[in-house]
KOLVEXLUM-767884 format. One line per 8 residues: number of its first residue (from 1); their letters; for each residue x, z, y of C-alpha. Coordinates in steps of 0.2 Angstrom, whole numbers, plus 5000, padded with zeros to 4 digits. Layout:
BEGIN
NUM) A) X/Z/Y | ...
This chain:
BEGIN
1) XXXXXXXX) 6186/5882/6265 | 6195/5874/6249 | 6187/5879/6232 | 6197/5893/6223 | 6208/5890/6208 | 6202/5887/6191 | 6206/5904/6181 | 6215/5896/6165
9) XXXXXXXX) 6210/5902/6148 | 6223/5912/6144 | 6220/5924/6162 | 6202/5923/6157 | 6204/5930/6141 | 6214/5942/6150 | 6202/5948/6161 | 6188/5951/6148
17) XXXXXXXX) 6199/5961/6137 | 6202/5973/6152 | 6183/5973/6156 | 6177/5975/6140 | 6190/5990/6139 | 6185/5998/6153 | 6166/5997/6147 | 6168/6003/6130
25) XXXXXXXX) 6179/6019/6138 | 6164/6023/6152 | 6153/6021/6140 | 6160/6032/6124 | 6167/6045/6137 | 6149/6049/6143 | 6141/6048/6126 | 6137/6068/6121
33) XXXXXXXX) 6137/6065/6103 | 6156/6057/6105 | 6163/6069/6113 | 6155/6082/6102 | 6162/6072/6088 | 6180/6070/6097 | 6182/6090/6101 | 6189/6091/6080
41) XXXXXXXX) 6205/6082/6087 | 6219/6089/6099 | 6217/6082/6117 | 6197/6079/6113 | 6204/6064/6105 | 6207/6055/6124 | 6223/6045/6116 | 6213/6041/6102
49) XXXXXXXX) 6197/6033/6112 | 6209/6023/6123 | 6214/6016/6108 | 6197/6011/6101 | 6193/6004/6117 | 6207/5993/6116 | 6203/5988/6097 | 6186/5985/6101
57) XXXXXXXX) 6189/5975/6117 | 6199/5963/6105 | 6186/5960/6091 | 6175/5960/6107 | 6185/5945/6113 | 6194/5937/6100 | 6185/5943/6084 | 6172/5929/6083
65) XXXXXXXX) 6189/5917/6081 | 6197/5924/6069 | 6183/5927/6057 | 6179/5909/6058 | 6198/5905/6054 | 6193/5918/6037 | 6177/5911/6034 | 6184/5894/6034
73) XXXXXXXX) 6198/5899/6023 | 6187/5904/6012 | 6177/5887/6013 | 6194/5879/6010 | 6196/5889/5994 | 6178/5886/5987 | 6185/5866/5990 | 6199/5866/5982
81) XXXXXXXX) 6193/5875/5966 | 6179/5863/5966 | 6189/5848/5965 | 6201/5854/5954 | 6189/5858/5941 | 6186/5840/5942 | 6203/5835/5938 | 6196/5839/5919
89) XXXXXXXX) 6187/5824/5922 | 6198/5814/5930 | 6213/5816/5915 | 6201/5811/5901 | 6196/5796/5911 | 6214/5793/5916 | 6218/5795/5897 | 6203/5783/5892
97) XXXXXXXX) 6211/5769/5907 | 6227/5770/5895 | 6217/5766/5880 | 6207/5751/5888 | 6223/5744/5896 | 6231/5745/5877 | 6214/5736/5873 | 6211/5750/5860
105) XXXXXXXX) 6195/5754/5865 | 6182/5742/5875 | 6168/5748/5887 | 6151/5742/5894 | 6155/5726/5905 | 6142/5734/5918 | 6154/5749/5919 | 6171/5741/5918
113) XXXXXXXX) 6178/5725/5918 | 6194/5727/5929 | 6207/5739/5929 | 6200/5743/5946 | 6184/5749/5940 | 6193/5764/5937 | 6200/5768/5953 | 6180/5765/5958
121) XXXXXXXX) 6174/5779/5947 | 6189/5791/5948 | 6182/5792/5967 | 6164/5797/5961 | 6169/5807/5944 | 6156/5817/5946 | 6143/5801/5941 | 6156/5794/5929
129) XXXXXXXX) 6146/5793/5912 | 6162/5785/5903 | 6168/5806/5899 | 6158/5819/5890 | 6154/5833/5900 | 6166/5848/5904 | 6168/5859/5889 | 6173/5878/5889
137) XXXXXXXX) 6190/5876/5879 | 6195/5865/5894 | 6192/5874/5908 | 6201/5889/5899 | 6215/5877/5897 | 6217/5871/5916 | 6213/5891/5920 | 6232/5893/5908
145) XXXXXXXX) 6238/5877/5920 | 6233/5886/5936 | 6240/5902/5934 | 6257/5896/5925 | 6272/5887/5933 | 6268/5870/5931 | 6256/5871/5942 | 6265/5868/5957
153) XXXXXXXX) 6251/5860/5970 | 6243/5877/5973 | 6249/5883/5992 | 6236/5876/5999 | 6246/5866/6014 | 6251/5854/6000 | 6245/5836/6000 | 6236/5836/5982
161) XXXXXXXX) 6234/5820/5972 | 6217/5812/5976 | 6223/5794/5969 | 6218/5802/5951 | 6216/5784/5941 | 6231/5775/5951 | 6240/5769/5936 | 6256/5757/5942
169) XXXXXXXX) 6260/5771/5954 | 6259/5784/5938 | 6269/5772/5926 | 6281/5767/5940 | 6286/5787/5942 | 6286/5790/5924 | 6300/5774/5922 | 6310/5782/5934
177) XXXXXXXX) 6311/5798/5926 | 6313/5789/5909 | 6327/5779/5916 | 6336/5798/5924 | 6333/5793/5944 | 6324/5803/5954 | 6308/5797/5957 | 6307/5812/5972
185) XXXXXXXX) 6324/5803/5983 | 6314/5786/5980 | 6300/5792/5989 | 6310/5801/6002 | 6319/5784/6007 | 6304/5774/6007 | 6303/5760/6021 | 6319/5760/6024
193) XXXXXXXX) 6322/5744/6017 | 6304/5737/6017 | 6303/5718/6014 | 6295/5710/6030 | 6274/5705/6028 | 6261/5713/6020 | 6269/5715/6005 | 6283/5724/6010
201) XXXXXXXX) 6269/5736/6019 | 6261/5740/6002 | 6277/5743/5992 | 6283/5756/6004 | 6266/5764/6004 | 6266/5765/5984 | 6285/5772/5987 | 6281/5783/6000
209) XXXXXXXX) 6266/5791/5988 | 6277/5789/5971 | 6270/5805/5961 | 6263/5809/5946 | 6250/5824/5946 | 6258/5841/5941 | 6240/5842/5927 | 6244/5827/5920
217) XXXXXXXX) 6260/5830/5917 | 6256/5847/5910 | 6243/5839/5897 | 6257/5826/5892 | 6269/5841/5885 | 6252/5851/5878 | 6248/5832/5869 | 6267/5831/5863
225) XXXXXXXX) 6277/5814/5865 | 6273/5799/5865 | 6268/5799/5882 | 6251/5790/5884 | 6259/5778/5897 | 6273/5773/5894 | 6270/5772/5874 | 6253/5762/5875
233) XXXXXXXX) 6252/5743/5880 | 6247/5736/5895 | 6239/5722/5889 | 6225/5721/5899 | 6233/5725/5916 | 6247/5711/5911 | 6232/5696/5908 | 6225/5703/5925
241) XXXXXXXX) 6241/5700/5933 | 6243/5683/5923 | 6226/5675/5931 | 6226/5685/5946 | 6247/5676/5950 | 6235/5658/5944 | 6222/5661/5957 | 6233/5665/5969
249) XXXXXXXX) 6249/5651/5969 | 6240/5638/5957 | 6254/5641/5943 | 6257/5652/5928 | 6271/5667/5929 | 6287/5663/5926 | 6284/5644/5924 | 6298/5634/5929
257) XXXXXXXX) 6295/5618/5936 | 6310/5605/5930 | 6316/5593/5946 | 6310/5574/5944 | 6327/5565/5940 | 6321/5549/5945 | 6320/5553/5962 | 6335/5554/5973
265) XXXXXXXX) 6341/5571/5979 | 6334/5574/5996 | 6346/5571/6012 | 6353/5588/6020 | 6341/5590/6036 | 6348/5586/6051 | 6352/5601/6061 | 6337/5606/6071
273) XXXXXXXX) 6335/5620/6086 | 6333/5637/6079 | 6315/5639/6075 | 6306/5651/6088 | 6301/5669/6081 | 6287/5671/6071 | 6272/5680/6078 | 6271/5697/6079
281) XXXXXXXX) 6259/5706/6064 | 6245/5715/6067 | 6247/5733/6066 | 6230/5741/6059 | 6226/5759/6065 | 6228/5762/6042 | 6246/5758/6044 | 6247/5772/6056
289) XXXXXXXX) 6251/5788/6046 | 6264/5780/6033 | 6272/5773/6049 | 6276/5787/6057 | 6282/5797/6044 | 6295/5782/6038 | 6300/5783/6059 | 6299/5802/6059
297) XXXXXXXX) 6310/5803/6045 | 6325/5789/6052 | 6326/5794/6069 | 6320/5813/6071 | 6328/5830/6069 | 6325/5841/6055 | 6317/5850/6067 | 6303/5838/6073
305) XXXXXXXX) 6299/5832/6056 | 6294/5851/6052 | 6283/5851/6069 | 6277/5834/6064 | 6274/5841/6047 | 6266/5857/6052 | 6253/5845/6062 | 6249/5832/6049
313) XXXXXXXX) 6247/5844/6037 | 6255/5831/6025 | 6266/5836/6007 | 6282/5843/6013 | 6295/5832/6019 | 6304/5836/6005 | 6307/5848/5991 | 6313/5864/5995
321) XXXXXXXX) 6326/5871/5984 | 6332/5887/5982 | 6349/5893/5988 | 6362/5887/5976 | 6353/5871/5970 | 6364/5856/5970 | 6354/5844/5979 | 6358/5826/5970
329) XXXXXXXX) 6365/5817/5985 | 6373/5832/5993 | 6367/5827/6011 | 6367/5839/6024 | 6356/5836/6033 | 6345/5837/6020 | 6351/5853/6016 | 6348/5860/6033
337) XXXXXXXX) 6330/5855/6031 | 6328/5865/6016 | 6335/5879/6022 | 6323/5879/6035 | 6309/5875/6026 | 6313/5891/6014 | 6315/5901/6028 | 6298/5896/6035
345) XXXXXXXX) 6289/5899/6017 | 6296/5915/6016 | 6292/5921/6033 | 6272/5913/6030 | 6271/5924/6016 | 6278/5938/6020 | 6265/5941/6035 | 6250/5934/6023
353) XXXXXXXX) 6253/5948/6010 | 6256/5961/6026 | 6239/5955/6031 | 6230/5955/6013 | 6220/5972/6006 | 6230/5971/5990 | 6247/5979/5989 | 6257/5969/5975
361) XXXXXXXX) 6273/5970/5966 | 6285/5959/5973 | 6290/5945/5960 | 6309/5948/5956 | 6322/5935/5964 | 6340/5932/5971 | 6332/5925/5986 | 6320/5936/5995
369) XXXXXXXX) 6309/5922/6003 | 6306/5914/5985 | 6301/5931/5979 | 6289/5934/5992 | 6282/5915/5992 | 6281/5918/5972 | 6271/5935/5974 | 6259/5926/5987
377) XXXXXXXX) 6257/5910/5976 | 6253/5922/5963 | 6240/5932/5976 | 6232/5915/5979 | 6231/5906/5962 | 6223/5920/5954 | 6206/5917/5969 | 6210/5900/5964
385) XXXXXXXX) 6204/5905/5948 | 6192/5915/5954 | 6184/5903/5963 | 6186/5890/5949 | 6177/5901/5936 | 6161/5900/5951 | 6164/5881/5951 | 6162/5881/5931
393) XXXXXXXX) 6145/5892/5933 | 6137/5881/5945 | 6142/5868/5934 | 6132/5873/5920 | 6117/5878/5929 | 6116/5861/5936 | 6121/5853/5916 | 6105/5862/5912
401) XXXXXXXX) 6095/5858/5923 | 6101/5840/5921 | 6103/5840/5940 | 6118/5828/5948 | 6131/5834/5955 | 6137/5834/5972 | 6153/5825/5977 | 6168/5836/5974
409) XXXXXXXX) 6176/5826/5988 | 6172/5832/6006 | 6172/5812/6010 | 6175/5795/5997 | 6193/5791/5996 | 6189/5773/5994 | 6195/5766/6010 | 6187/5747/6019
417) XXXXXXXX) 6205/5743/6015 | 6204/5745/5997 | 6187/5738/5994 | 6192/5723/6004 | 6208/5722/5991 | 6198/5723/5976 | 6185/5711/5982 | 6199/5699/5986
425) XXXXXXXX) 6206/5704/5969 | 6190/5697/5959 | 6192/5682/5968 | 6209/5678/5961 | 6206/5682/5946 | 6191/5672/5944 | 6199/5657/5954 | 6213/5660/5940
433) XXXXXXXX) 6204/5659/5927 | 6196/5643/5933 | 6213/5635/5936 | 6216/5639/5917 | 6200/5629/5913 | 6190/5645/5906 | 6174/5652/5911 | 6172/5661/5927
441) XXXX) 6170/5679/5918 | 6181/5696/5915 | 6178/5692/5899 | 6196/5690/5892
């Protein structure tokens, strides 16, 4: 006799909701003291018990589930407003990058040398000693960031900045704004014209990341212009690249190299077999994500890359405008993945604040969906701020007790990849700076 079927998940759940039904009605209907308690209703409250047997049947079954989606929710939360009340940190170490680039200010060697060295603390900020400590008139004033407009990285399905200290990437964005393109449409057509190699891979990655943090940006129009970046001098950033171009191709920038007039003009080559193709490159798993989306986004539907999204949990595809929004380069397609993705925000909101204790005023807007994302943003930046008023206490307990802190970052953001980078990155430098007949140091 053959073995019976495997009963699949979904007919097992089934089956334990009907038995757990079934067991909770036996058992309440033969309880004395319910049915005493039931007689105050019409029908001895029979419609009502078959109900509760069905309600308790599902928390019996499926309630272990959904509390852990809420507890982990609420984890989520905790996360977020940790790190972002570290994003104090990070701007005054990003604003004291600008100053040591513009060679205003100089710090310890054992601290920093390279511009790198930044990027190296912006991952552990909560050990950086190069800032003073988190002051009470900044946290109010991220607490007036969170809750406004300019905060805009607060749905939570958002990728949110974690390459705090990436200046190019910063200045890059800011040019673009400065020159009136659209730093966003940049980003959105990254890779499709990639330059072949390694090189190519890392300048479709920077354009594919193009962004400047939203709380940055909001401390540039608190600060009033100049901007930081674009105004201060990148002196230092500008010799690193001087020694590291040196290390690497044995010449200067920019030097010319004027053709020996006492030789004769080489002879054209003599027509040879085409060459055969070069080898293949190696694909690294790191490569992966950026990839994909640069094939998702040439190839797929609008409505794959919102699956693809909805799995990767990546920043959205692309902004989503509200209705009657010119979008600059007026493309359909594009459009239709707008629409969709506002129809989707709306919908996600509207069954959060169906779902939520509060009852709150609905935000006023043309567009129904914008208003009801709007009133759940709101819902949700205000535990944001909650939570981030928790973070601060903790914070000042441990300041006290001149305990370290913990990581605010679930895991380091430094990649192998860019430690191997940096390393190699010394090594030019150093190499270059040997090839310009001075010492061997950062010291310049």
């Amino acid at each position: 006799m053959s073995e019976p079927a495997p009963i699949s998940r979904s007919a097992q759940r089934h089956l334990d909701l009907i038995r757990h039904h079934d067991e909770t009605l036996a058992q309440y209907q033969a309880d004395p003291a319910v049915a005493e308690w039931l007689q105050q209703f019409r029908d001895n409250g029979a419609r009502f018990l078959e109900r509760y047997a069905s309600e308790r049947a599902s928390a019996l079954v499926d309630g272990r589930s959904f509390w852990d989606i809420n507890q982990q929710e609420e984890a989520n939360l905790v996360q977020e407003a940790t790190e972002r009340l570290w994003e104090i940190q990070q701007r005054k170490l990003f604003e004291l990058q600008c100053r040591w680039r513009a060679e205003e200010v100089r710090l310890p060697a054992e601290l920093v040398v390279l511009s790198q060295d930044f990027e190296r603390w912006g991952t552990r900020i909560e050990q950086c000693p190069l800032v003073p400590p988190i002051a009470a008139a900044e946290v109010e004033s991220y607490l007036t960031y969170l809750l406004s407009d300019a905060c805009t990285d607060a749905a939570g399905d958002f990728g949110r900045h974690h390459d705090w200290q990436h200046y190019e990437r910063f200045r890059r964005y800011l040019l673009l704004q400065a020159e009136g393109q659209n730093p966003e449409q940049v980003r959105r057509e990254a890779g499709q014209h990639a330059e072949p190699g390694l090189g190519g891979l890392i300048g479709m990655l920077d354009d594919f990341f193009l962004g400047y943090p939203a709380w940055y940006a909001h401390c540039d129009a608190a600060a009033g212009p100049p901007n930081l970046v674009l105004y201060l001098p990148n002196h230092r950033g500008e010799k690193e690249e001087y020694y590291r171009h040196l290390g690497r191709t044995g010449k200067a920038p920019n030097v010319y190299e004027e053709p020996d007039n006492d030789e004769p003009a080489p002879a054209d080559p003599a027509p040879t077999a085409p060459a055969a193709d070069p080898p293949l490159r190696y694909l690294g798993h790191d490569q992966f994500a950026g990839l994909t989306d640069t094939l998702m986004r040439k190839f797929e539907t609008p409505e794959l890359l919102r699956f693809h999204e909805a799995l990767s949990h990546e920043p959205a595809i692309a902004p989503v405008l509200a209705p009657g929004t010119d979008d600059d380069d007026d493309d359909d397609e594009q459009a239709d993945v707008n629409e969709a993705a506002l129809a989707e925000m709306g919908s996600e909101a509207g069954r959060v604040l169906l779902e939520i204790p509060e009852r709150l005023p609905i935000e006023a807007h043309t567009d129904w969906r914008v208003a009801l994302h709007r009133t759940w943003l709101g819902w949700r930046k205000q535990r944001l701020a909650t939570a981030l008023r928790a973070a601060v206490a903790d914070y000042a307990a441990r300041e006290q007790a001149g305990q370290p802190h913990p990581s605010p970052y679930p895991e380091s953001d430094l990649s192998d990849l860019a430690r191997k980078s940096w390393k190699q990155e010394r090594k030019l430098i150093l190499k270059g700076r040997e090839r310009a007949g001075e010492p061997r140091d950062f010291n310049f």
